[in-house]
BAKOLMAR-15121 format. One record per residue: residue number from 1; residue in three letters; x, y, z of N, C-alpha, C, O in turn. Coordinates in steps of 0.05 Angstrom, whole numbers. Example, Ala and Ser with C-alpha at 12.3 -4.5 7.8 and 13.67 -1.06 7.14 Angstrom:
[pt 1, ALA, [264, -114, 156], [246, -90, 156], [264, -66, 156], [285, -66, 169]]
[pt 2, SER, [257, -45, 142], [273, -21, 143], [258, 1, 157], [268, 23, 161]]
REM end
This chain:
[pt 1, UNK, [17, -24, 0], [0, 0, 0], [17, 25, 0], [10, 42, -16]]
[pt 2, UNK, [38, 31, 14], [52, 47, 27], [76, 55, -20], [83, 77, -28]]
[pt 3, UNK, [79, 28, -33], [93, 35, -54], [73, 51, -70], [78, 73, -79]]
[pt 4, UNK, [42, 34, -73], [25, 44, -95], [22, 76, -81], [17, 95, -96]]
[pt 5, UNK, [25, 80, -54], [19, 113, -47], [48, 132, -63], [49, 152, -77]]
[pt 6, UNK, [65, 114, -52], [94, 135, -60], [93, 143, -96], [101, 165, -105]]
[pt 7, UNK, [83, 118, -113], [76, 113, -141], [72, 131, -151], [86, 146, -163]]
[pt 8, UNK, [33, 131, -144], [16, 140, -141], [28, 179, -135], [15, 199, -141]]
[pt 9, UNK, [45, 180, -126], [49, 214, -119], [67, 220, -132], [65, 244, -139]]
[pt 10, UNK, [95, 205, -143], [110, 204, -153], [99, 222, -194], [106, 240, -209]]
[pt 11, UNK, [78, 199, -194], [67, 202, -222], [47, 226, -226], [42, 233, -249]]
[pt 12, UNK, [37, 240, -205], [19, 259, -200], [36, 283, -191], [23, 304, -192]]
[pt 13, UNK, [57, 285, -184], [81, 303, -187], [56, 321, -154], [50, 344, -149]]
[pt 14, UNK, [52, 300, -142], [52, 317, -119], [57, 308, -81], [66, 287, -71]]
[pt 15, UNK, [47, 332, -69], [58, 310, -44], [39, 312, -21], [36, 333, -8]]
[pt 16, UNK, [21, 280, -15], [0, 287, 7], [12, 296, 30], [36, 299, 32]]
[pt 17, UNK, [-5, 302, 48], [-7, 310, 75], [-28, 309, 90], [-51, 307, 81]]
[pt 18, UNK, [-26, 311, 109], [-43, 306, 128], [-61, 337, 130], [-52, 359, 123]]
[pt 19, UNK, [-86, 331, 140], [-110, 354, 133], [-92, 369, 157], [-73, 362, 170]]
[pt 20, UNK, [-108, 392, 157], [-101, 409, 188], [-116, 407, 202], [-139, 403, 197]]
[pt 21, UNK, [-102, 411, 231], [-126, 408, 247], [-135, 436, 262], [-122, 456, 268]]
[pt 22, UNK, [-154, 431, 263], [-177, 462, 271], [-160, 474, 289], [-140, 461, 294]]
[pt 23, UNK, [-162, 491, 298], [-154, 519, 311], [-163, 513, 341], [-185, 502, 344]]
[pt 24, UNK, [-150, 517, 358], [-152, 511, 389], [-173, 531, 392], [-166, 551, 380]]
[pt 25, UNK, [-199, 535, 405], [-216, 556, 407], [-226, 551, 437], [-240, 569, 445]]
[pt 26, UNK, [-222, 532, 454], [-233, 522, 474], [-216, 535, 495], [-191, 532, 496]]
[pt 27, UNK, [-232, 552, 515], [-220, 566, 533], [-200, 544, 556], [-207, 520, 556]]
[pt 28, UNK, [-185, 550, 567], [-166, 532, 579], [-185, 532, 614], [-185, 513, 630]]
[pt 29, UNK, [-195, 553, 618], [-204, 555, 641], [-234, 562, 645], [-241, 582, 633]]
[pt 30, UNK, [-253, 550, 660], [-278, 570, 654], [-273, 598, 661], [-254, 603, 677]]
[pt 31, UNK, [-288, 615, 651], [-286, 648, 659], [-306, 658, 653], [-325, 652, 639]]
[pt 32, UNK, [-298, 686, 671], [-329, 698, 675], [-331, 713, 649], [-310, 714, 637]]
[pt 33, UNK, [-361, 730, 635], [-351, 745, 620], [-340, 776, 628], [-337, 786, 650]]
[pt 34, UNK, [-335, 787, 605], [-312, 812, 618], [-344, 827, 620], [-364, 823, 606]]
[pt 35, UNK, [-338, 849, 646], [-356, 869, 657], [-355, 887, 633], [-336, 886, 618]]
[pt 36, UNK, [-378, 906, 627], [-385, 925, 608], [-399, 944, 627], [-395, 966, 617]]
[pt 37, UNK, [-410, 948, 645], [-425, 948, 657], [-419, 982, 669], [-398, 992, 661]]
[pt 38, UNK, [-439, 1000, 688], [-431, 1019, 695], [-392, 1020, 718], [-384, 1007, 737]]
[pt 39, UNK, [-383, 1039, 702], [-351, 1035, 716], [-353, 1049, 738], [-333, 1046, 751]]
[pt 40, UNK, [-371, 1065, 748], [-372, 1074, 790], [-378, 1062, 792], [-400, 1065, 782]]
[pt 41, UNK, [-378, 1039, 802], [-376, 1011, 821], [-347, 1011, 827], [-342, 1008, 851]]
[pt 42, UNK, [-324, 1014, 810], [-303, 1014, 819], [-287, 1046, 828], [-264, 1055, 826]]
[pt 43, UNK, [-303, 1053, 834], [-295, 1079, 844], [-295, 1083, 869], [-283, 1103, 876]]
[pt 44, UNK, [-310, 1064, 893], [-307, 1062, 927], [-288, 1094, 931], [-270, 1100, 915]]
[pt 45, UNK, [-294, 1108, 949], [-271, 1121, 967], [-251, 1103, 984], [-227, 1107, 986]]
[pt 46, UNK, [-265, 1081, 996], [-250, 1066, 1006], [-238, 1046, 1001], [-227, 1030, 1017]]
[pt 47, UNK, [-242, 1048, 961], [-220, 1019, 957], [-189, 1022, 948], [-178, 1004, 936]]
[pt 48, UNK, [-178, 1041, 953], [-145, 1044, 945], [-148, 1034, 983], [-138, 1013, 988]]
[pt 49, UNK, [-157, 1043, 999], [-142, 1039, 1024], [-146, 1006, 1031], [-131, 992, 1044]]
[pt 50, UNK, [-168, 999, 1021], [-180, 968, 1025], [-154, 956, 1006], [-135, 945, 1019]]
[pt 51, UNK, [-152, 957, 987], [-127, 940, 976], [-112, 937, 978], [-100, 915, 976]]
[pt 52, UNK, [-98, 970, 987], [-71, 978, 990], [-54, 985, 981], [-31, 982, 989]]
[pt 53, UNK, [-64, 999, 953], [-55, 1002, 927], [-28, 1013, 930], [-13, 998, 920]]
[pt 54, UNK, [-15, 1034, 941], [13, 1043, 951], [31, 1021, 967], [54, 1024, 976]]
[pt 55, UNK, [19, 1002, 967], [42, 977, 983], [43, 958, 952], [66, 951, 945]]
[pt 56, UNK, [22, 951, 935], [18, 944, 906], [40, 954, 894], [58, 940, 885]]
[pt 57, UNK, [40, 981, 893], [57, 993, 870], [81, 993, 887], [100, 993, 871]]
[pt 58, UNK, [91, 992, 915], [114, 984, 923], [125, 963, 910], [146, 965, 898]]
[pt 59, UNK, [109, 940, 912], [122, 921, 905], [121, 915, 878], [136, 896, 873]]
[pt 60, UNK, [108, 924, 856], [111, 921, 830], [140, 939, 819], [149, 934, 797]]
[pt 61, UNK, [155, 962, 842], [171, 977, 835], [163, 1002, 821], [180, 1020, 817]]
[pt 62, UNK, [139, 1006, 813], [122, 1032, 811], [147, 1062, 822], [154, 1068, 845]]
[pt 63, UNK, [153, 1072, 803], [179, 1101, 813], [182, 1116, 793], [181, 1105, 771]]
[pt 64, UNK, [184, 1136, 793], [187, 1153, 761], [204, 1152, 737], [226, 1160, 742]]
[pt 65, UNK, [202, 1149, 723], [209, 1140, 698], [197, 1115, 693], [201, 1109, 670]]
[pt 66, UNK, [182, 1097, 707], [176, 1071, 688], [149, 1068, 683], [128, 1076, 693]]
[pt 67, UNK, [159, 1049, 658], [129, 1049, 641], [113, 1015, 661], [121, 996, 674]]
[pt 68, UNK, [92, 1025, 653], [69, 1008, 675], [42, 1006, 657], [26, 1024, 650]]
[pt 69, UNK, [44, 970, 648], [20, 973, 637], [-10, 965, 650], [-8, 942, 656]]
[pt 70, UNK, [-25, 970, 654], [-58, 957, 669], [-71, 939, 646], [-76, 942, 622]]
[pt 71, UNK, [-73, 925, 657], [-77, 900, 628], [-113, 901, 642], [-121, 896, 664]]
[pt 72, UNK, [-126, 910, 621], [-157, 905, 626], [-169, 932, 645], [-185, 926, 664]]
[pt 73, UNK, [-162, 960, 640], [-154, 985, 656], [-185, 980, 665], [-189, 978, 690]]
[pt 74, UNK, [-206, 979, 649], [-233, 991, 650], [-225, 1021, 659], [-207, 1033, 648]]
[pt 75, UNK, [-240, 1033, 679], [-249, 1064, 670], [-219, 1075, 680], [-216, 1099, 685]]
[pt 76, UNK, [-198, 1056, 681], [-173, 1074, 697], [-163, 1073, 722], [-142, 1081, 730]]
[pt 77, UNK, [-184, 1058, 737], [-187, 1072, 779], [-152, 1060, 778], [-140, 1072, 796]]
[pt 78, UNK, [-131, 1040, 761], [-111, 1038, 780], [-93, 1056, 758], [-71, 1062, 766]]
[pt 79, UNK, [-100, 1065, 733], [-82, 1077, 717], [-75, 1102, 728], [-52, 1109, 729]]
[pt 80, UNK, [-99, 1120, 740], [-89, 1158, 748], [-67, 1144, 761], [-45, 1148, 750]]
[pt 81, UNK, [-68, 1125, 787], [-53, 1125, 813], [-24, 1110, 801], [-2, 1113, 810]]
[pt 82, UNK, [-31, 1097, 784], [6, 1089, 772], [16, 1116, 762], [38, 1127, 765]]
[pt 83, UNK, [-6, 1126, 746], [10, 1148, 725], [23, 1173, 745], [43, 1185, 739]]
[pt 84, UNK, [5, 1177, 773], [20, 1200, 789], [47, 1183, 804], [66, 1195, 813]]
[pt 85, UNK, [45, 1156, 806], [78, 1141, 819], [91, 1149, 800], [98, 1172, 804]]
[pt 86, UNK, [99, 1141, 779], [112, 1140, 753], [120, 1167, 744], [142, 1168, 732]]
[pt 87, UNK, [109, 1185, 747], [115, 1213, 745], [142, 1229, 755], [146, 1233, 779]]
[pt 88, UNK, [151, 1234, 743], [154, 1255, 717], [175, 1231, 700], [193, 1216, 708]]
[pt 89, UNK, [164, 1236, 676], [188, 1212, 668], [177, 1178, 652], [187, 1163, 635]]
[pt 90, UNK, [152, 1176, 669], [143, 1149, 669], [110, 1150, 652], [94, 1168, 647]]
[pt 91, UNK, [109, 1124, 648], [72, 1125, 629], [66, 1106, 643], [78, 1092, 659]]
[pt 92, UNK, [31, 1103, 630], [19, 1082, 637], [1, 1072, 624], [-23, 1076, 629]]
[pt 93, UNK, [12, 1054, 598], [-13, 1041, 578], [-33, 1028, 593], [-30, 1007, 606]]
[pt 94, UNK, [-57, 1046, 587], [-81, 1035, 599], [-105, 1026, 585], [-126, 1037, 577]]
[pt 95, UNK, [-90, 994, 583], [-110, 979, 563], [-133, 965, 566], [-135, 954, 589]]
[pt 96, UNK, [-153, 960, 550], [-176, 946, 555], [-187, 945, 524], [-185, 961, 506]]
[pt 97, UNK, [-202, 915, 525], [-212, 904, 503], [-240, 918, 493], [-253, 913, 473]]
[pt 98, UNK, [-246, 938, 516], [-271, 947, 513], [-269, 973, 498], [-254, 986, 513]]
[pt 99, UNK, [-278, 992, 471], [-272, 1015, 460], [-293, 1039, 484], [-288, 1063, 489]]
[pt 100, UNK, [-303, 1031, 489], [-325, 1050, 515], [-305, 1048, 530], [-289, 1065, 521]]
[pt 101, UNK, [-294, 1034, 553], [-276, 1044, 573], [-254, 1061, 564], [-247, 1081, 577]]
[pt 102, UNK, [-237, 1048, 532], [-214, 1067, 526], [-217, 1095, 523], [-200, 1113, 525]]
[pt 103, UNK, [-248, 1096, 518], [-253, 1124, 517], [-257, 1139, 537], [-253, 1163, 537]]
[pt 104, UNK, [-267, 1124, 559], [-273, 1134, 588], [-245, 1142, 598], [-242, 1165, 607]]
[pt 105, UNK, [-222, 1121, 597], [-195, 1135, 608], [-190, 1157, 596], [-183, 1177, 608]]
[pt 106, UNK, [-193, 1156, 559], [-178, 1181, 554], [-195, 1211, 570], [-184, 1228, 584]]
[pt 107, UNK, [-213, 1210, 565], [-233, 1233, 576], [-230, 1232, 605], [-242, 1249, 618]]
[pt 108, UNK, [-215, 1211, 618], [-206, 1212, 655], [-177, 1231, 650], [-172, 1252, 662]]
[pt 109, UNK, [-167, 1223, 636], [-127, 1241, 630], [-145, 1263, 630], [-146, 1279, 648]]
[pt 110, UNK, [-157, 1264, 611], [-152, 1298, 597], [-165, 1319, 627], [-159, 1342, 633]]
[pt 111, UNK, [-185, 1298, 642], [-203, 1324, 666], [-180, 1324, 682], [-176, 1346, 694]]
[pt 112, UNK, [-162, 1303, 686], [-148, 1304, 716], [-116, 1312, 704], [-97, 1318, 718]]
[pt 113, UNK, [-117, 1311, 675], [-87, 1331, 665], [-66, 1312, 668], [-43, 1320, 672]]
[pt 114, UNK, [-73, 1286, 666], [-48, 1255, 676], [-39, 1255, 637], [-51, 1241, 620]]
[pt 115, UNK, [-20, 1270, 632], [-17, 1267, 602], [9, 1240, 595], [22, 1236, 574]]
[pt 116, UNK, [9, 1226, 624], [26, 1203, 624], [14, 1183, 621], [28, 1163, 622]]
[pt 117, UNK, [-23, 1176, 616], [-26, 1151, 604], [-42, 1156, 585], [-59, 1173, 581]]
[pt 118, UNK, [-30, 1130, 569], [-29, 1126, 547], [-52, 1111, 537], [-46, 1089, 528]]
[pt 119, UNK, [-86, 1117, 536], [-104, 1093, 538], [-106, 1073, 509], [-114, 1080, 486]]
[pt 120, UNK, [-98, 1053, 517], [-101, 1028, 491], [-122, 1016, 486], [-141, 1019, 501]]
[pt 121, UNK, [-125, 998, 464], [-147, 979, 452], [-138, 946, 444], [-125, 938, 425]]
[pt 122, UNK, [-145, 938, 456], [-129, 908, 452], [-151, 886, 448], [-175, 890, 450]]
[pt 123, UNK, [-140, 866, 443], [-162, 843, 433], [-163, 831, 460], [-150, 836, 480]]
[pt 124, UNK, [-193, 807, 454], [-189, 789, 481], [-159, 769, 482], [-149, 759, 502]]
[pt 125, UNK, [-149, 766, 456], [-120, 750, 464], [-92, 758, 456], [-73, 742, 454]]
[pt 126, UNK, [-91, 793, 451], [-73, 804, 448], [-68, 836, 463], [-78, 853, 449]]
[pt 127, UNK, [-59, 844, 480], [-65, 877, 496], [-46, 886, 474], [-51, 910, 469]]
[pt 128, UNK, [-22, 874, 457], [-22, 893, 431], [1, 915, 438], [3, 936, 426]]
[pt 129, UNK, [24, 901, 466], [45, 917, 471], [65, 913, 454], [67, 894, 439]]
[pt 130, UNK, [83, 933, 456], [104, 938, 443], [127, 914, 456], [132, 912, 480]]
[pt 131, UNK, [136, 903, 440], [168, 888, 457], [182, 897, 466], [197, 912, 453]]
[pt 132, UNK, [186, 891, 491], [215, 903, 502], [211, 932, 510], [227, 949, 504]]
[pt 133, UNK, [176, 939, 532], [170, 961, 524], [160, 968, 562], [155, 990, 572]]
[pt 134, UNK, [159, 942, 574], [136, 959, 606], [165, 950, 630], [178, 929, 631]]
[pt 135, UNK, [168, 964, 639], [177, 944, 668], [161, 936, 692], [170, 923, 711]]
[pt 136, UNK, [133, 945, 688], [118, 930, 713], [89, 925, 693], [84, 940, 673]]
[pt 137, UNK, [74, 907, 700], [41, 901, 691], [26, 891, 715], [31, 876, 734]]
[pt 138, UNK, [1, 906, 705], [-19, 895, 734], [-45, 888, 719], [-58, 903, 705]]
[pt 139, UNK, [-52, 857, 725], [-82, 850, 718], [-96, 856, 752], [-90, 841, 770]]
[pt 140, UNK, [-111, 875, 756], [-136, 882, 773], [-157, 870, 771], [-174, 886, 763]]
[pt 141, UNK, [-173, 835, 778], [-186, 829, 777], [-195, 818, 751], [-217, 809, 745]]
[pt 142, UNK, [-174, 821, 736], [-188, 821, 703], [-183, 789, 696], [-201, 779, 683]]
[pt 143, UNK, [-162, 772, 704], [-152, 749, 699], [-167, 728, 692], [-163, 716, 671]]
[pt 144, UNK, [-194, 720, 715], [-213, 701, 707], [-233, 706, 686], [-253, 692, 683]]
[pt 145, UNK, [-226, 735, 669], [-239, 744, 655], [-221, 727, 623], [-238, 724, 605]]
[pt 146, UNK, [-199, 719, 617], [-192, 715, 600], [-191, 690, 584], [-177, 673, 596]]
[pt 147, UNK, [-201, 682, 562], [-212, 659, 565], [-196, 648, 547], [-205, 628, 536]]
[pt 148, UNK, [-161, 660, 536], [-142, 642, 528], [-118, 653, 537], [-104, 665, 521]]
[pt 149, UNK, [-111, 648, 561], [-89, 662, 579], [-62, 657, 570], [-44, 670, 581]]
[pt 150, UNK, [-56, 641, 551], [-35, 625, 549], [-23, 651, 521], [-2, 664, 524]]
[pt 151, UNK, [-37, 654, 501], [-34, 682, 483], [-35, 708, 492], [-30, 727, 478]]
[pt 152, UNK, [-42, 711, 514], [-47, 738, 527], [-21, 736, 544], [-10, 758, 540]]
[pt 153, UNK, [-7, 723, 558], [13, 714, 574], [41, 719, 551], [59, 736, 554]]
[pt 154, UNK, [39, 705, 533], [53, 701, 514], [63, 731, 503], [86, 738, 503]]
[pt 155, UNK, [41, 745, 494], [44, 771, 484], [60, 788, 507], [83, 793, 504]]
[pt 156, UNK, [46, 798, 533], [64, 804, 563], [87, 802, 558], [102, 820, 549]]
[pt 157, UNK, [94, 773, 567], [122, 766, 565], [138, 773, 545], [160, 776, 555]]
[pt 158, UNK, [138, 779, 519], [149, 795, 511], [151, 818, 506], [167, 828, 490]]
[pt 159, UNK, [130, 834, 525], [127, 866, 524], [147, 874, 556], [147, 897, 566]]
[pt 160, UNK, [160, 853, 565], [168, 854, 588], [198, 868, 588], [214, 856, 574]]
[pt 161, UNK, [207, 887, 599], [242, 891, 604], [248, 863, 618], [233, 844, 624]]
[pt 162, UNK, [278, 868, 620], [291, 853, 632], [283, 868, 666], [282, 892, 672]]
[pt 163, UNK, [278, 843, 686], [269, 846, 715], [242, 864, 720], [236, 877, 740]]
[pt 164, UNK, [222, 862, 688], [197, 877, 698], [187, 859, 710], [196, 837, 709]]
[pt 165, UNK, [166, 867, 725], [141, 851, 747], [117, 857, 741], [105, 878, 737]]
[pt 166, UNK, [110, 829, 742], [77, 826, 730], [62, 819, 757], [69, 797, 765]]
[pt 167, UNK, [42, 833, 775], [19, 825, 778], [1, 820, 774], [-12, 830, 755]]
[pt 168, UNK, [-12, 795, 797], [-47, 792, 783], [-59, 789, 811], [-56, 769, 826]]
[pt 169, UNK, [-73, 808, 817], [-101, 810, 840], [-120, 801, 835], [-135, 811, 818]]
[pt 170, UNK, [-127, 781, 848], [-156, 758, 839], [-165, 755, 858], [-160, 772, 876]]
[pt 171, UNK, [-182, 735, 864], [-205, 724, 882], [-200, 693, 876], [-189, 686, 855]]
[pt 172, UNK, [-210, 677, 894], [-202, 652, 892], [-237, 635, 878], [-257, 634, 893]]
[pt 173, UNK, [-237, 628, 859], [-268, 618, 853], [-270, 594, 833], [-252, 577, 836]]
[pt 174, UNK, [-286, 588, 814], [-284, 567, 792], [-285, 580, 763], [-299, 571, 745]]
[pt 175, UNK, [-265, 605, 760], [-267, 621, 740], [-295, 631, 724], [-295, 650, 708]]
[pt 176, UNK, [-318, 613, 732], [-346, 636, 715], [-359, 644, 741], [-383, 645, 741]]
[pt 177, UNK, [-344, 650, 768], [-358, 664, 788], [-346, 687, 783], [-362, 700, 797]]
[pt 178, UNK, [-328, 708, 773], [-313, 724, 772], [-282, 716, 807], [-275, 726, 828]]
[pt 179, UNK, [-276, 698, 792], [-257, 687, 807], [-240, 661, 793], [-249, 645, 777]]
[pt 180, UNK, [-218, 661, 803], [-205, 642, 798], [-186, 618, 811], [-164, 618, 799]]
[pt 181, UNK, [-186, 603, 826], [-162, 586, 842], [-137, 598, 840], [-127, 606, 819]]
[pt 182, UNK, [-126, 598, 862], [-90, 610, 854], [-75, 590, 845], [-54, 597, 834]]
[pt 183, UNK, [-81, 562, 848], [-62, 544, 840], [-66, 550, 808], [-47, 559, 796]]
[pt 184, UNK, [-95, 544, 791], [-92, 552, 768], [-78, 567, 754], [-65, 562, 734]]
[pt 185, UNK, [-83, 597, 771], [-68, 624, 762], [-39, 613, 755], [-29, 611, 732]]
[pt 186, UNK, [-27, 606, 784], [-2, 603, 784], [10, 577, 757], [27, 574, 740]]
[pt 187, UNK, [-10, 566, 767], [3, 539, 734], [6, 555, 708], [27, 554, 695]]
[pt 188, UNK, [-16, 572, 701], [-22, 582, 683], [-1, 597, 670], [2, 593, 645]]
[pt 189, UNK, [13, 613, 684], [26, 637, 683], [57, 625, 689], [76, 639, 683]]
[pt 190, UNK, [61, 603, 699], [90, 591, 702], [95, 577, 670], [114, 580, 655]]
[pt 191, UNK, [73, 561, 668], [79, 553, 641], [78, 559, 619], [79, 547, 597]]
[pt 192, UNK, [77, 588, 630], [78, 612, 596], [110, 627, 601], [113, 650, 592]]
[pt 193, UNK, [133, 614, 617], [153, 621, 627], [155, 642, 642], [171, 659, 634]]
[pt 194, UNK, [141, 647, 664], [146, 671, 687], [152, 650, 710], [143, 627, 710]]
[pt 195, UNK, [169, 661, 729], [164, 650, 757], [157, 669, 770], [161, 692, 766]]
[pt 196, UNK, [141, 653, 795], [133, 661, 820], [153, 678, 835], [173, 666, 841]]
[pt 197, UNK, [151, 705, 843], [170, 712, 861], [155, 731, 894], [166, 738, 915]]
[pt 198, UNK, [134, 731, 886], [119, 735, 909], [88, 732, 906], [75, 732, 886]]
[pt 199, UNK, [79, 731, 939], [48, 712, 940], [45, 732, 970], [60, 732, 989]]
[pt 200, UNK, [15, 752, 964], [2, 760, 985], [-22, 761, 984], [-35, 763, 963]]
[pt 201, UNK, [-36, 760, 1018], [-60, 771, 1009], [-68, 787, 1032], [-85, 779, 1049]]
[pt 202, UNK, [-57, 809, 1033], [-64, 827, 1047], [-80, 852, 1029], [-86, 873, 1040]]
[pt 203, UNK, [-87, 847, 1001], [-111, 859, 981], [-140, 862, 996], [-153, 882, 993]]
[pt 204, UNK, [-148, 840, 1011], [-177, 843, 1023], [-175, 819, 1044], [-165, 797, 1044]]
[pt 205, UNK, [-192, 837, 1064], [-187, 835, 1096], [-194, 805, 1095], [-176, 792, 1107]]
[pt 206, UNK, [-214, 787, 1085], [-217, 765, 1088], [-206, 741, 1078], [-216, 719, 1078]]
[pt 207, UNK, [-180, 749, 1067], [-163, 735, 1057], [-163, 720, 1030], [-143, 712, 1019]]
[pt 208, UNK, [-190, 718, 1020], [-202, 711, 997], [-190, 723, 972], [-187, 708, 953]]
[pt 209, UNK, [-183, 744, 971], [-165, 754, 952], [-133, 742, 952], [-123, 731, 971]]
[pt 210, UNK, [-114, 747, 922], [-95, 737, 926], [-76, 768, 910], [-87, 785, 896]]
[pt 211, UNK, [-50, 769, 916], [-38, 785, 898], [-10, 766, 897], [6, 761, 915]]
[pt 212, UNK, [-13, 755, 867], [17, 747, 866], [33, 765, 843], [22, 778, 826]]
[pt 213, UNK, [57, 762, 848], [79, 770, 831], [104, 759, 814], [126, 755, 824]]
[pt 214, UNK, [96, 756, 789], [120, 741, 778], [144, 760, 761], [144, 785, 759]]
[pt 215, UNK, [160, 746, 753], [179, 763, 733], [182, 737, 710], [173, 714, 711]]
[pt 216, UNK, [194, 747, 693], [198, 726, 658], [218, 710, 662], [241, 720, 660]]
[pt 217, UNK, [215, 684, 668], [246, 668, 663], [273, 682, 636], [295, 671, 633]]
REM end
């Protein structure tokens, strides 16, 4: 069988192959869908102090001159507060897959005069950074929102400097509660080559929240 095939292609001056196979489309994790929804909900007075957002940007290295991207910004609430760390000197691409929120940040710069971020438009499996372009990134809740982490990770990692730091602030859940397991997270994001370099959860008082921190092998 295997001669009449080679024959057979030999005389037809061509060469089989095998069909292709379909396109991976199946999310790796369940997830919630991404919020659209009114953006004062995340406006609390009391949620930079509930999180702790100035111990966050401590440890992401947040200081002037560096670029800092918000992967999934919605209306901004962590972009103003990177873009005034980062100042004078420093930006803050503030991306989201949604064209209504990108517009909401730009129209947040222009009232509050933050002409250091930069608001972006990105796909659900590409934020569409430049290489070799952020030294810190923060997903805010957005993570169990992504429903092919491994291309979205992929893209990061190479928008990464040498010794940038990536956070991700989550909630611990079955990804379509707006939550995700940390063991997941953590598999997730190791096997797109980052390691683990720090694990807290001093984000929300009941411990249910997680903030970890990786950098790019």
């Amino acid at each position: 069988m295997r001669l009449h095939t080679l024959l057979l292609t030999v005389l037809l001056g061509t060469t089989l192959t095998a069909p292709a196979l379909p396109a991976q489309t199946a999310p790796q994790h369940p997830t919630s869908t991404p919020y659209a929804g009114d953006l004062g909900i995340f406006e609390d007075p009391g949620r930079a102090e509930r999180l702790q957002i100035d111990r966050v940007m401590d440890l992401l290295g947040l200081k002037p001159g560096k670029v800092v991207a918000d992967i999934g910004a919605g209306g901004g609430w962590f972009s103003v507060r990177a873009a005034k760390r980062v100042a004078p000197g420093g930006k803050v691409i503030a991306e989201d897959i949604n064209p209504k929120y990108v517009d909401a940040i730009r129209q947040r710069a222009i009232r509050q005069n933050l002409l250091n971020i930069e608001p972006f438009l990105g796909t659900p499996d590409d934020p569409k950074l430049a290489p070799d372009s952020i030294d810190a990134a923060l997903m805010l809740k957005v993570y169990h929102e992504i429903a092919h982490p491994q291309a979205v990770l992929d893209s990061l990692r190479m928008a990464m400097r040498p010794g940038a730091r990536f956070g991700i602030i989550d909630r611990n859940g079955n990804g379509a509660d707006h939550g995700l397991d940390e063991k997941i997270v953590r598999h997730e994001v190791e096997a797109a080559g980052f390691r683990q370099v720090g694990s807290y959860d001093f984000t929300k008082a009941d411990g249910q929240d997680y903030f970890l921190i990786f950098e790019k092998k």
